[in-house]
N, C-alpha and C positions, 0 to 999 in steps of 0.2 A: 504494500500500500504506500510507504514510503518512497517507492522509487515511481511509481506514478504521478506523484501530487509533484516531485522533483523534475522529471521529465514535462509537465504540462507547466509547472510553474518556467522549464529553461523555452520554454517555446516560447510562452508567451513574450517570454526578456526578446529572445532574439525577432520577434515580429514585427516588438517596439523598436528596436534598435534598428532594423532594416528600413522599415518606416519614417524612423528620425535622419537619417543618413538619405534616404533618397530623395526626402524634403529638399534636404541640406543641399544636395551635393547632384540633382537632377531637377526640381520641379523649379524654384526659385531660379536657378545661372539660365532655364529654359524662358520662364516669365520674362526674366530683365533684357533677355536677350530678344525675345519675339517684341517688347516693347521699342528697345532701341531701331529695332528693322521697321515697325511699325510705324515713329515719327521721320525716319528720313522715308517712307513710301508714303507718309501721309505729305509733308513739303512737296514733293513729288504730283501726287493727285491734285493738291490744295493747286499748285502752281498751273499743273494743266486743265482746271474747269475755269479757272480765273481769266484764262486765257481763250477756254471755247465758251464760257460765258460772253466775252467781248465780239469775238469772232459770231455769234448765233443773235447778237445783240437780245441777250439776257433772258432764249429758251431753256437754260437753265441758272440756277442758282449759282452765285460764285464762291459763298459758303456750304459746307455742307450740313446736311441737321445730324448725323454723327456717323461715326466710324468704332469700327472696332474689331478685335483678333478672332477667328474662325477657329484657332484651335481644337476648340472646346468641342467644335462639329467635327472635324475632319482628322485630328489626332494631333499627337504634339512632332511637332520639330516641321508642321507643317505651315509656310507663311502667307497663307490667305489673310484678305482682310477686308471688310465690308465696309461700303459709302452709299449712304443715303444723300440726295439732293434734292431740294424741291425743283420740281419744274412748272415753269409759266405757261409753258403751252406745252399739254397734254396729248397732242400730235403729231410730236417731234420726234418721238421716239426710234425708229426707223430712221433718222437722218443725224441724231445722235451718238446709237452707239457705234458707227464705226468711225464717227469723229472723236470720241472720246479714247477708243482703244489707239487711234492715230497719235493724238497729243499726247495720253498717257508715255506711249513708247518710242515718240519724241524727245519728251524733255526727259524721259528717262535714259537717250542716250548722251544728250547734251550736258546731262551730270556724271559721266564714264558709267552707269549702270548696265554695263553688257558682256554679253558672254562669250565664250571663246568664238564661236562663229559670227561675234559682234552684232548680233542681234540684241534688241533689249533683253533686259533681263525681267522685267517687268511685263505681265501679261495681265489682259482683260479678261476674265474665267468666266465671269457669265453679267448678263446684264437683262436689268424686268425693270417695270412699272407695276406699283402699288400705287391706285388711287391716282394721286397727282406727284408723289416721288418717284426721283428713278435710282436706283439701285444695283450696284454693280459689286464686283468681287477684285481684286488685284491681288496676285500673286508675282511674290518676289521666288523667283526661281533660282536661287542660288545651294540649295541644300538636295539631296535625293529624294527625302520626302517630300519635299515640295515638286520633285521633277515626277517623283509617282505618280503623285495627286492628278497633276496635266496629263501624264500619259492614261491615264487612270479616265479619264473625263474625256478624252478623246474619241476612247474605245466607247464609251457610253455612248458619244453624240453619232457614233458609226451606225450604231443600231438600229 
């Protein structure tokens, strides 16, 4: 009986301690680091609607109504990231997003964000309207997970 309550009490220790450690030393350097990729893609996006805002003379918004990490959907080490934008004219959509994925991975090259075949490294992953927002996804392709993810969505859009 002793060596049961010994053995369930060393599990427990070591559950806690694996759990304390991968906080430590995985979940958090994961956060900080999906947020710092997240404010230079947010500069990024903020830069190119401010720009097809002037250009569409203000079919969409030049601020956005928020942004935020995909992780939580898609898994971690993955750097999706989601933009909401009000739009003014709810008919643009169609002549938006492939102006949007154009500037996106414009000034995404004009800031060096590209990859070995010099392409941006920044991609449009999907794009919708809610209502009178429109809503897009940008992924910073620079990690495997993230190259999955796109290979991963490709294979879907084959379908």
């Amino acid at each position: 009986m002793h060596l049961i309550s010994e053995l369930i009490v060393g599990t427990v220790v070591a559950v806690v301690i694996y759990n304390i450690l991968h906080h430590f030393l995985v979940v958090i350097p994961n956060r900080r680091h999906q947020q710092q990729t997240k404010t230079f893609v947010d500069q990024v996006v903020y830069t190119s609607l401010r720009r097809l805002s002037q250009q569409t003379k203000g079919a969409v918004a030049a601020k956005p109504q928020s942004s935020r990490v995909l992780s939580s959907v898609w898994g971690r080490g993955v750097m999706v990231f989601e933009y909401r934008y009000q739009l003014q004219d709810t008919n643009s959509l169609d002549m938006l997003q492939p102006a949007i994925k154009n500037q996106i991975e414009q000034v995404a090259k004009d800031n060096g964000l590209i990859n070995h075949k010099h392409d941006s490294r920044l991609l449009v992953t999907d794009c919708w309207q809610q209502a009178d927002v429109l809503v897009f996804n940008v992924a910073d392709v620079k990690n495997n997970a993230t190259t999955e993810f796109i290979h991963d969505l490709k294979k879907i859009d084959e379908k």
